[in-house]
N, C-alpha and C positions, 0 to 999 in steps of 0.2 A: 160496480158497473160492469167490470168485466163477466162475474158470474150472471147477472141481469141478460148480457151479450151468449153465452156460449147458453145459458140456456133458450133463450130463443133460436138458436142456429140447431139445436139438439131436437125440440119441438117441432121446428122445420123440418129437418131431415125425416126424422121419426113419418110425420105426415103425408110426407111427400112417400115414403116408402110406401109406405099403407095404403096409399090411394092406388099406386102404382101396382101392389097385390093385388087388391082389390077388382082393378080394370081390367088385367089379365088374369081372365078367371082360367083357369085345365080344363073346365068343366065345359067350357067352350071347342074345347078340340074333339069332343067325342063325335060332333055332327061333322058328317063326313060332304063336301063338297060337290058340287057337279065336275064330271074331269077327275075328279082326285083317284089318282094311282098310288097310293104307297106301297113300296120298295120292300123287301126283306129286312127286318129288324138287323141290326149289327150285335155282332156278340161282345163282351166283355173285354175280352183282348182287345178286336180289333177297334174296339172305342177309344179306348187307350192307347194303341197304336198311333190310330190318326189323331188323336187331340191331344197327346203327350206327348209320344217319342218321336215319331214326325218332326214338328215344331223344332224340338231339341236338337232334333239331327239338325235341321237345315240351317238353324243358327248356328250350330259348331260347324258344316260346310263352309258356308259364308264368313265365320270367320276367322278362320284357316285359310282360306283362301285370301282373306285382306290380308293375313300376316304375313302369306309367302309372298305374293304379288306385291308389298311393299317395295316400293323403291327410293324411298327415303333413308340417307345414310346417316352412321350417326355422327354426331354433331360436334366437332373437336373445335374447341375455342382459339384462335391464331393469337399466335404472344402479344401481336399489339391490339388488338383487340379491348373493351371497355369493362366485358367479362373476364380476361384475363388477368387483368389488373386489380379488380375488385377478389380474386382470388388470392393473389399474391400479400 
């Protein structure tokens, strides 16, 4: 039963891609719009600049800054405390 199950969810997925290719053709981008202005292509670097190192940076800013700006102390268990005792 369960292979009966994963192959129907495999067959799904599969489908659903396909269809999914299929609907967004490329081949539709080439007709150019009324209004459409595009921009100077981006170079190589700067693709990966903004959609990698960007990203990366900003999460290690963010957090860096949660670590320092923490003000939570740490946690010392007092002797008669429930945790205390369960250590002892």
């Amino acid at each position: 039963m369960d292979k009966k199950n994963a192959l129907r969810v495999g067959a799904l997925a599969a489908g659903t891609t396909l269809m999914m290719l299929l609907m967004s053709s490329p081949a539709l981008a080439v007709a150019r719009d009324d209004g459409d202005d595009p921009g100077p292509g981006l170079s190589v670097v700067a693709t990966l600049g903004l959609y990698v190192v960007l990203p990366i940076a900003l999460f290690a800013i963010i957090a860096g800054l949660v670590m320092v700006l923490d003000k939570s102390k740490i946690r010392v268990t007092k002797p008669g405390s429930a945790r205390a005792k369960a250590k002892a």
